[in-house]
Each structure stands twice: as C-alpha cells, then as structure tokens.
KOLDRENFI-916888 format. One record per residue: residue number from 1; x, y, z of N, C-alpha, C, CB in turn. Coordinates in nm, 3 decimals. Each point is the difference from the previous one (the first is absolute). Glycine has a CB too. Layout:
! residues N
(NUM; (X; Y; Z); (X; Y; Z); (X; Y; Z); (X; Y; Z));
...
END
This chain:
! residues 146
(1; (8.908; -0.471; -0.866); (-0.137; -0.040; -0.025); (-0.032; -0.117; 0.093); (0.011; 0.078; -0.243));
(2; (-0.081; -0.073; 0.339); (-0.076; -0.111; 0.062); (-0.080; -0.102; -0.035); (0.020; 0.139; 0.095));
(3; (-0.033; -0.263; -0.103); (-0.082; -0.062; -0.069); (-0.117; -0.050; 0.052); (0.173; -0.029; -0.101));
(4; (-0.284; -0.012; 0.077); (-0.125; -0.016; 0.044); (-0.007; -0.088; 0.079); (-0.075; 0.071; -0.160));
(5; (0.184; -0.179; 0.154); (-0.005; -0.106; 0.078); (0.030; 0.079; 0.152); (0.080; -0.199; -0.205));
(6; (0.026; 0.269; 0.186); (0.077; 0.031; 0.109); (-0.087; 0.153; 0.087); (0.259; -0.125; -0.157));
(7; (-0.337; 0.165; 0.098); (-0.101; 0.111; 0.023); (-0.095; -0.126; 0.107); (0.003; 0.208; -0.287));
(8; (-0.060; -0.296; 0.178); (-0.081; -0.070; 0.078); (0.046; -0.054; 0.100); (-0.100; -0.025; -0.155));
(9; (0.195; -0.027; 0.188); (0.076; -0.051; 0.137); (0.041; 0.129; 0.093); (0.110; -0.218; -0.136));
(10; (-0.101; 0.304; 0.108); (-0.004; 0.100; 0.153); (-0.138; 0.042; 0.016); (0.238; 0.115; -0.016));
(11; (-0.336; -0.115; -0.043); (-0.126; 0.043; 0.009); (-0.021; -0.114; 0.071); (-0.062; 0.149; -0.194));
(12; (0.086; -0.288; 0.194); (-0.026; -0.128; 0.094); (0.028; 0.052; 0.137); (0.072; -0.189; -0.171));
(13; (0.082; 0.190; 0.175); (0.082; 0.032; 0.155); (-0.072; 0.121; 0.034); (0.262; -0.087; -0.035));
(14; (-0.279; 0.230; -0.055); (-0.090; 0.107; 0.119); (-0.135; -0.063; 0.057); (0.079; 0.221; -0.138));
(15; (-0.165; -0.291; 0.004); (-0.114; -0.069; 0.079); (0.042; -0.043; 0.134); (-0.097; -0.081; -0.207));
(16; (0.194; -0.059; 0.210); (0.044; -0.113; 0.101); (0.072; 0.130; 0.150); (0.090; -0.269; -0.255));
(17; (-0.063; 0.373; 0.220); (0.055; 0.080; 0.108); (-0.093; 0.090; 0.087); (0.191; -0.007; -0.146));
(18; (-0.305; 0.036; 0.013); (-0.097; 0.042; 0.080); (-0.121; -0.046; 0.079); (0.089; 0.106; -0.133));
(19; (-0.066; -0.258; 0.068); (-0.050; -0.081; 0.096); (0.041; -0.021; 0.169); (-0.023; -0.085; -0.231));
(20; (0.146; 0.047; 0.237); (0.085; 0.023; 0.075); (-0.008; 0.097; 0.124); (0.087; -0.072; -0.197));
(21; (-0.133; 0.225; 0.103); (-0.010; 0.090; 0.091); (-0.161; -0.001; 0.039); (0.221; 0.135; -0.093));
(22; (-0.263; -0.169; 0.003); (-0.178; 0.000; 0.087); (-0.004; -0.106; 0.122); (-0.148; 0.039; -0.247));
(23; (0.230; -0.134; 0.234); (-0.027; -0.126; 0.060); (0.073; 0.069; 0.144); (0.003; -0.225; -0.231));
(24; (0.060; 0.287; 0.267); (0.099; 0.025; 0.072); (-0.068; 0.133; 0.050); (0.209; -0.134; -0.122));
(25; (-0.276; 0.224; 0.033); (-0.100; 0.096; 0.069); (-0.128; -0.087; 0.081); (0.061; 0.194; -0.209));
(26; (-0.115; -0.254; 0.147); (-0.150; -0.075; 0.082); (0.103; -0.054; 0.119); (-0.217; -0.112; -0.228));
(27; (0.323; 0.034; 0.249); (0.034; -0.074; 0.101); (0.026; 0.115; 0.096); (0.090; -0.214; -0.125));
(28; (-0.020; 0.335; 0.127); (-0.014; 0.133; 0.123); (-0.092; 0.033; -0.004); (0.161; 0.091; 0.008));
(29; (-0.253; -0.077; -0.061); (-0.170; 0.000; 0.000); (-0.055; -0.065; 0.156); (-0.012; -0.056; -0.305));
(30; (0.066; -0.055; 0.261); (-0.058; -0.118; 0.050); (0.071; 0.037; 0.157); (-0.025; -0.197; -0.250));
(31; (0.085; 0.173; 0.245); (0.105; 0.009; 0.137); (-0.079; 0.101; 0.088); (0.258; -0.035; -0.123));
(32; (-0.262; 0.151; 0.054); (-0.025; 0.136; 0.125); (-0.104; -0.057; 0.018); (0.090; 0.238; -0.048));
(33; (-0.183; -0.289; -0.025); (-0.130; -0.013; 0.138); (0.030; -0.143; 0.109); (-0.228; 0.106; -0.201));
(34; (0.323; -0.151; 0.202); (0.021; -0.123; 0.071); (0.030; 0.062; 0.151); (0.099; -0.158; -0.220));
(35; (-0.094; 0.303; 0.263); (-0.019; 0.065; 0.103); (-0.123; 0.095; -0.009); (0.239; -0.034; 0.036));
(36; (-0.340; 0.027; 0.027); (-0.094; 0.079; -0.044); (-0.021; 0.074; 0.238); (-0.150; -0.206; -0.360));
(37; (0.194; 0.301; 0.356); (-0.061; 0.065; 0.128); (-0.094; 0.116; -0.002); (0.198; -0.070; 0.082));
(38; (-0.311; -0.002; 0.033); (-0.082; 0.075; -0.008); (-0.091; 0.048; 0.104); (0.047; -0.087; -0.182));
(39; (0.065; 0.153; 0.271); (0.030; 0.095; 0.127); (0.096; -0.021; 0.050); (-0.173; 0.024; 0.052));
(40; (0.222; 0.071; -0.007); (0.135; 0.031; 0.053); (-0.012; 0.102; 0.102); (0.107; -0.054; -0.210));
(41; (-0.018; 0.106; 0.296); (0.039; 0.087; 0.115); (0.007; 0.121; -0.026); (0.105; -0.147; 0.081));
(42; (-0.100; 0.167; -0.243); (0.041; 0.097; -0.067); (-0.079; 0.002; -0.159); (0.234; -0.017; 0.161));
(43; (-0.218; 0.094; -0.199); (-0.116; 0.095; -0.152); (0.068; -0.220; -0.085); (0.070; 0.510; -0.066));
(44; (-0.171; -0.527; -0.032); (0.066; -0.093; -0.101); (0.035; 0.056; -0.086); (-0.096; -0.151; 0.035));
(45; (0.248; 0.067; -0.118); (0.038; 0.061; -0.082); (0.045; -0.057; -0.127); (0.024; 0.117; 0.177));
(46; (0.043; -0.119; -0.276); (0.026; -0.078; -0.124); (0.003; -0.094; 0.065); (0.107; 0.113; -0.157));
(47; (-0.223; -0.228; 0.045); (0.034; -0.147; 0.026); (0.109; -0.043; -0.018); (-0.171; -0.037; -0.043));
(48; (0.241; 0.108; -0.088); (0.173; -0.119; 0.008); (0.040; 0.033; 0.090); (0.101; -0.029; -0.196));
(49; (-0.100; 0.128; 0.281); (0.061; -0.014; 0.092); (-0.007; -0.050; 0.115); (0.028; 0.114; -0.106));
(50; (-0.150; -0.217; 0.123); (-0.024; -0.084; 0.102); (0.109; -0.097; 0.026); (-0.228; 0.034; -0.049));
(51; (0.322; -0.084; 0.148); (0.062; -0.099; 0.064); (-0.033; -0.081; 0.093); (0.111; 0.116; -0.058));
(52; (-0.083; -0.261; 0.054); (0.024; -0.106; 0.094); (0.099; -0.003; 0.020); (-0.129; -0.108; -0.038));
(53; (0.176; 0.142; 0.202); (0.130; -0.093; 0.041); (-0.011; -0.030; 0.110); (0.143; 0.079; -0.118));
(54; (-0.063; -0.214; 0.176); (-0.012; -0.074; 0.099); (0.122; -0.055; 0.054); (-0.203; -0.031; -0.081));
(55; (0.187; 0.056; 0.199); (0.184; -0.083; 0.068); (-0.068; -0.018; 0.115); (0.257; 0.130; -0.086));
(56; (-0.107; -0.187; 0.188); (0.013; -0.033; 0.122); (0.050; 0.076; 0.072); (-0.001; -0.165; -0.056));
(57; (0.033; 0.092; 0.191); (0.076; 0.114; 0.073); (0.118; -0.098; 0.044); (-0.210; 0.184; 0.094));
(58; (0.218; -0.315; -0.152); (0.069; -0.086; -0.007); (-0.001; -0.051; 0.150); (0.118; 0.090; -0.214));
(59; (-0.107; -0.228; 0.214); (0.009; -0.115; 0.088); (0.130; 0.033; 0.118); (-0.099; -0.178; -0.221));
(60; (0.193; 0.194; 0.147); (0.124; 0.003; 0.140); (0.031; 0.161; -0.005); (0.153; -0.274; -0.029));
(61; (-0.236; 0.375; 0.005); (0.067; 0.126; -0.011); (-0.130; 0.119; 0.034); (0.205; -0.106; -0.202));
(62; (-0.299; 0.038; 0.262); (-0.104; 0.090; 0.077); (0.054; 0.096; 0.042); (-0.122; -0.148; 0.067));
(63; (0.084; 0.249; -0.009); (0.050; 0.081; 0.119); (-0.112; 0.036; 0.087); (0.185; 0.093; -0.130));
(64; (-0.231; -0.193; 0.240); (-0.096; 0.046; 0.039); (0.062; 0.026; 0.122); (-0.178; -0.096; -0.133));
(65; (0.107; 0.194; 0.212); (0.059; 0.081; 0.159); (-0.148; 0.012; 0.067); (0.241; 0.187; -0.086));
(66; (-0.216; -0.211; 0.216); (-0.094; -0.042; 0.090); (-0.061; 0.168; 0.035); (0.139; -0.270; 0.104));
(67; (-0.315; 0.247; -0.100); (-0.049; 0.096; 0.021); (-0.132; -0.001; 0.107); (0.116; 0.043; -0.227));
(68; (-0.066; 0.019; 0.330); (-0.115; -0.010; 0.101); (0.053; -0.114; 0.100); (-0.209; 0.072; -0.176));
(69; (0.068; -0.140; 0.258); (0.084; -0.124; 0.032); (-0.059; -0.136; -0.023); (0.095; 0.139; 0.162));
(70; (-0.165; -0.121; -0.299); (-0.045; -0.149; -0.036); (0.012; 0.038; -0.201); (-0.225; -0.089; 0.289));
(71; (0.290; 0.165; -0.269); (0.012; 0.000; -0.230); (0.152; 0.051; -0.008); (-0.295; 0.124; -0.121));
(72; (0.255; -0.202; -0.014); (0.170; 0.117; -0.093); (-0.089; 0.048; -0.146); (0.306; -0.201; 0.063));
(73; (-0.204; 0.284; -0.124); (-0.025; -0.019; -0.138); (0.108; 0.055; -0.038); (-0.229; -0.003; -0.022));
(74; (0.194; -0.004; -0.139); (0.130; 0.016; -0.094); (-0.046; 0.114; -0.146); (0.096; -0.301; 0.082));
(75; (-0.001; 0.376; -0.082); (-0.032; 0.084; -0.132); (0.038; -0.093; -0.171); (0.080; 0.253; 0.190));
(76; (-0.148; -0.223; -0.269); (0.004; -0.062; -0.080); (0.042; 0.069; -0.139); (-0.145; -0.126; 0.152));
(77; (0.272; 0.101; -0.190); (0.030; 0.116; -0.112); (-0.035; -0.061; -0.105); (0.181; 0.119; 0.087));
(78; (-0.279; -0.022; -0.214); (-0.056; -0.052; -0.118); (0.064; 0.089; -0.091); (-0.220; -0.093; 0.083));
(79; (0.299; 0.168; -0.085); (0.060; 0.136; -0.073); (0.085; -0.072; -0.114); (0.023; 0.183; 0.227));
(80; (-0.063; -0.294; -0.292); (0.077; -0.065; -0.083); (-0.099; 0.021; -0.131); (0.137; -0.177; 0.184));
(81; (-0.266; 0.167; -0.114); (-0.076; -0.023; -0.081); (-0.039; 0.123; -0.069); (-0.052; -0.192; 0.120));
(82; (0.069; 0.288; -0.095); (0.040; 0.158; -0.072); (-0.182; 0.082; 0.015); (0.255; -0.111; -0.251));
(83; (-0.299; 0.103; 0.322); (-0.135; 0.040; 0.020); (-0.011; 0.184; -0.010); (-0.036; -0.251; 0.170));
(84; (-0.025; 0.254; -0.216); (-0.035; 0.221; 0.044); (-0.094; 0.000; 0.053); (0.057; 0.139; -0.179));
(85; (-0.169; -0.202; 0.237); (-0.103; 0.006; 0.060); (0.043; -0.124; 0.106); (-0.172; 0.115; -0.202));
(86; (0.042; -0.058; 0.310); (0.005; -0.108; 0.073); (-0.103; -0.124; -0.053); (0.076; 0.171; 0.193));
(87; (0.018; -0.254; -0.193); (-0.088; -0.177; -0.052); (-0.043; -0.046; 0.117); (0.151; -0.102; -0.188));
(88; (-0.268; 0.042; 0.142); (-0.082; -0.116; 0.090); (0.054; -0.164; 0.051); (-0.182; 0.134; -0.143));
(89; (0.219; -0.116; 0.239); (0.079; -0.156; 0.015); (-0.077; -0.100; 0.051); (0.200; 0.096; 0.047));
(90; (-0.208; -0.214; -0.010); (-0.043; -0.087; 0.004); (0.133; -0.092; 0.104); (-0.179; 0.063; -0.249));
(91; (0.185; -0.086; 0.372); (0.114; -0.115; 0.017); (-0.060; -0.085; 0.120); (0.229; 0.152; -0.077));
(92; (-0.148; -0.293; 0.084); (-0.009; -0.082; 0.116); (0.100; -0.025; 0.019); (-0.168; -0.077; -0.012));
(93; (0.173; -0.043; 0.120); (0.135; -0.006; 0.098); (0.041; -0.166; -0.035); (-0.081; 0.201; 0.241));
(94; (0.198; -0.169; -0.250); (0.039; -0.144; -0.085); (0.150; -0.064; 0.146); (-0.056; 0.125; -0.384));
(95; (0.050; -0.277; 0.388); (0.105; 0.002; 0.105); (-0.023; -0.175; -0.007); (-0.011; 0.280; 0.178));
(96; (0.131; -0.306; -0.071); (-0.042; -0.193; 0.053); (-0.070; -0.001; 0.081); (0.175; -0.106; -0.016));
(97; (-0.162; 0.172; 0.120); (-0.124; -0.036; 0.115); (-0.042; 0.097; 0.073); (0.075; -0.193; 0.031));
(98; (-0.181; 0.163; 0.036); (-0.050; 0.128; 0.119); (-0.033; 0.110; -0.082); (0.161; -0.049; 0.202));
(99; (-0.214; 0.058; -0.311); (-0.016; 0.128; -0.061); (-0.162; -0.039; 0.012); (0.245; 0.075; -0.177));
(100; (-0.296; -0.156; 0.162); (-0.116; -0.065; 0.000); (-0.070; 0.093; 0.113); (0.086; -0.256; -0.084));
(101; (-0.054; 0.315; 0.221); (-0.005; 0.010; 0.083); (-0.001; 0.148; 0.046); (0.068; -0.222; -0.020));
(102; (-0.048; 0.310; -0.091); (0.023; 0.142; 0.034); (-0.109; 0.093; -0.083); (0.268; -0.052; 0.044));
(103; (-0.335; 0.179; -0.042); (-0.059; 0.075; -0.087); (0.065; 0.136; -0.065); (-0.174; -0.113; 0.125));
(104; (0.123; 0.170; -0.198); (0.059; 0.086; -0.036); (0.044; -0.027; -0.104); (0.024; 0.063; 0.170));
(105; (0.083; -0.104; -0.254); (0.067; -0.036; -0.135); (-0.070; 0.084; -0.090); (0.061; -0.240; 0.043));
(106; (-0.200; 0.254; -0.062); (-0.065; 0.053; -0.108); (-0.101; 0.102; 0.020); (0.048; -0.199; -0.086));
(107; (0.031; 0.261; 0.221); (-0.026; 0.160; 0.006); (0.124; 0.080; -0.006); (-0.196; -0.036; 0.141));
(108; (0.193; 0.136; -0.265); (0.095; 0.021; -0.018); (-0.022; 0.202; 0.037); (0.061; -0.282; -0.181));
(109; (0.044; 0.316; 0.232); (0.035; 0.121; -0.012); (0.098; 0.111; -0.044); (-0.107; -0.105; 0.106));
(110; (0.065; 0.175; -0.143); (0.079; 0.174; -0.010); (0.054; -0.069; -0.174); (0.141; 0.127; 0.349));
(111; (-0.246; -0.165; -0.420); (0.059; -0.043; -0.137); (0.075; 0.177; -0.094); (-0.246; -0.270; -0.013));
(112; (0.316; 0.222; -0.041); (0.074; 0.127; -0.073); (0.056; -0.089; -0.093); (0.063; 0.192; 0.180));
(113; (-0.029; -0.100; -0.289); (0.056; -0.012; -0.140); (0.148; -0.108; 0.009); (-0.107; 0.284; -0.068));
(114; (0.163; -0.295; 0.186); (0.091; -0.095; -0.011); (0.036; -0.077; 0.157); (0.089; 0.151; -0.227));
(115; (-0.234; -0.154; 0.256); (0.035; -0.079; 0.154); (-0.153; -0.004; 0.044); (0.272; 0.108; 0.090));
(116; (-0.288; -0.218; 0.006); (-0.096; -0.015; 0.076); (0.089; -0.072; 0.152); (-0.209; -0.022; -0.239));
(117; (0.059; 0.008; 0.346); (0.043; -0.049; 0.111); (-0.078; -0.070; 0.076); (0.122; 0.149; -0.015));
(118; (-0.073; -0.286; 0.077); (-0.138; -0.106; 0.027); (0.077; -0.032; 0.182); (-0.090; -0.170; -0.338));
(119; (-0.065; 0.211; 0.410); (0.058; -0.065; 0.124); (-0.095; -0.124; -0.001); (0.089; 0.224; 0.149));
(120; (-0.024; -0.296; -0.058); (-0.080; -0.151; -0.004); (-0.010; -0.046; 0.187); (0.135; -0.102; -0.303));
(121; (-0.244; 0.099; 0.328); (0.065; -0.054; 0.138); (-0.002; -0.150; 0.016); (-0.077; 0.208; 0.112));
(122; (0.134; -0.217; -0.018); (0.118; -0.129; -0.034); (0.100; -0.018; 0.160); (0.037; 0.085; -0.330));
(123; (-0.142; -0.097; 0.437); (0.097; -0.021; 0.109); (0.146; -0.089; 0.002); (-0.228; 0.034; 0.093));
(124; (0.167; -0.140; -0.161); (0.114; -0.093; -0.043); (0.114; 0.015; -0.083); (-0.159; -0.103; 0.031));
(125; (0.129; 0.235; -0.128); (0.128; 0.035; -0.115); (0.036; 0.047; 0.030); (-0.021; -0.006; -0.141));
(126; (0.032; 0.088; 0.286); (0.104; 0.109; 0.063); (0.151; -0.031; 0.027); (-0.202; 0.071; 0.110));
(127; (0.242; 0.003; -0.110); (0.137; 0.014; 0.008); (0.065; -0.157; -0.014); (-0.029; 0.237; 0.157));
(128; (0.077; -0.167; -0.353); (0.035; -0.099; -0.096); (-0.036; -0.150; -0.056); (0.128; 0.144; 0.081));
(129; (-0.240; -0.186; -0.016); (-0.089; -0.097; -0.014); (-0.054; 0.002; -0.151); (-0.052; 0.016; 0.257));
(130; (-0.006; 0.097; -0.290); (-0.029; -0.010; -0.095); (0.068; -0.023; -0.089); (-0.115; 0.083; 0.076));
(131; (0.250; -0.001; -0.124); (0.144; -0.056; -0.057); (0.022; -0.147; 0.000); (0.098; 0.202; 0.085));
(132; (-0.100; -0.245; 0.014); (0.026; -0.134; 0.014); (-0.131; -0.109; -0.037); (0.179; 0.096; 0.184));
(133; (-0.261; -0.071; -0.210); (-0.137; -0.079; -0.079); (0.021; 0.082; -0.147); (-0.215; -0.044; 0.239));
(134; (0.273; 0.118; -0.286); (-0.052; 0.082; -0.129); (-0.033; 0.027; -0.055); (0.028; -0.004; 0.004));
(135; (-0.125; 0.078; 0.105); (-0.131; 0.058; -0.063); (0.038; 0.124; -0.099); (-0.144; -0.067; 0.226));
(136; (0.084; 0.092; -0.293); (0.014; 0.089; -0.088); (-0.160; 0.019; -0.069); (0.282; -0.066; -0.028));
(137; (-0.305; 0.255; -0.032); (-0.070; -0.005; -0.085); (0.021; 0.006; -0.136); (-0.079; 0.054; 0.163));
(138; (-0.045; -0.162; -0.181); (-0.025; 0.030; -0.167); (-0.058; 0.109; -0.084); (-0.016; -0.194; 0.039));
(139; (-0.018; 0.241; -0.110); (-0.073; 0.124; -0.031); (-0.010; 0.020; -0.160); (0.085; 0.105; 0.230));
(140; (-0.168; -0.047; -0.250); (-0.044; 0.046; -0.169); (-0.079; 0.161; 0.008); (-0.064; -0.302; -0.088));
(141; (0.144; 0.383; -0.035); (-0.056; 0.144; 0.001); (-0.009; -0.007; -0.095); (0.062; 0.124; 0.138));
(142; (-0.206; -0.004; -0.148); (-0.046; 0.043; -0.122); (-0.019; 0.114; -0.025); (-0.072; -0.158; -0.006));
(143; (0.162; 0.248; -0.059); (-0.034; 0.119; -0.017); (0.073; 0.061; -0.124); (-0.051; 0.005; 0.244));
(144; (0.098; 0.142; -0.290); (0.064; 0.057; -0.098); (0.111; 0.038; -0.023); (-0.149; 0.028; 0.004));
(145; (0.210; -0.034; -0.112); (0.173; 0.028; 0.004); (0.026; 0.086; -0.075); (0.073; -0.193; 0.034));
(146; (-0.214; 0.266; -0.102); (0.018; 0.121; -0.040); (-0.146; 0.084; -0.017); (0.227; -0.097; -0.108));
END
C-alpha cells in the first residue's frame, strides 16, 4: 500500500522532471533558429540542420604554391565541418606583414562540400614569402549537414 504522502512526492518529482524536460525542449527550440539561412547554392533545407563552422588554414602550415607570375594560392580543406551541400563562405587573409598589400583573399573559388580555393596576388608572397610572414586564411561557412 502506498501512502499519500509518498504518492504526493512522486507526483512532485514527475511535475519537477517534466519541467526539466520542457525547459530543455524550448532551449533546442531556441538554438535551431540561432542559424537561420536564407539562400544558398543549393534548394534550402531543415533548419536544424543549418551549421556554422569556422577555422584556419593555420599560421605556420599554409600551403600556398606560386601561380602565374605575380600570385599563389592555397586550397582550403573544410571537410571537418561535415557539410552535404555546398556552404556559403565568407574569408580574409590574416598574417604579420605585407598582407596589407595583396588582393584576392576574399575571392574565393571552386567551393565544394569539403574544400574551397583562394588565389591572392601577392608579388611579394611568392616563393615561400608568404610562409614566412604567415599569412593564412581565416574563414566561416554556412551551410547543411543534413
């Protein structure tokens, strides 16, 4: 036999749990629209499934290779960030010096689901210059991971 006291005290804790779970439903609520896209390269698709992600191409570990005879550029792998569509990126050129001095950084090409590619011209960053100032890009994508 259960007693009323003890009836009334789990009827507390399911209240206090289902609180819990509402509070914890509104907060993923909340979240998915904290990415809201609205155009893409491709059809839109579930909002939760909108992503931000953002990296480098890191400071001492560029790989940029000389192209033409006044640019280089460098491919940029984003395939971490788990994309199925192609995302919209956004990047600039981050470094100590002489970067001030070059264009390009934030024209970006041949974007795909786990890579893009930025030439920059840059008479001065040729052959390993740029390495040696470390330049690198920054970058942010926005697109779907499912």
């Amino acid at each position: 036999v259960v007693s009323t006291q003890s009836t009334g005290q789990q009827t507390q804790k399911i209240q206090q749990q289902t609180q819990k779970i509402d509070n914890i439903t509104k907060e993923i609520q909340s979240r998915e629209k904290d990415v809201l896209v609205v155009s893409g390269e491709e059809a839109l698709r579930d909002p939760s499934c909108a992503r931000v992600c953002a990296g480098t191409s890191k400071r001492d570990s560029t790989k940029w290779d000389n192209f033409g005879v006044d640019s280089i550029y460098t491919d940029v792998d984003i395939s971490k960030c788990g994309f199925v569509t192609v995302p919209t990126v956004t990047t600039s050129m981050e470094g100590v010096t002489h970067h001030w001095d070059t264009t390009g950084s934030s024209e970006i090409y041949n974007v795909t689901t786990s890579k893009f590619r930025i030439y920059v011209k840059a008479v001065k960053g040729r052959n390993g210059a740029a390495n040696n100032w470390k330049w690198n890009i920054e970058w942010i994508a926005v697109g779907y991971t499912c």
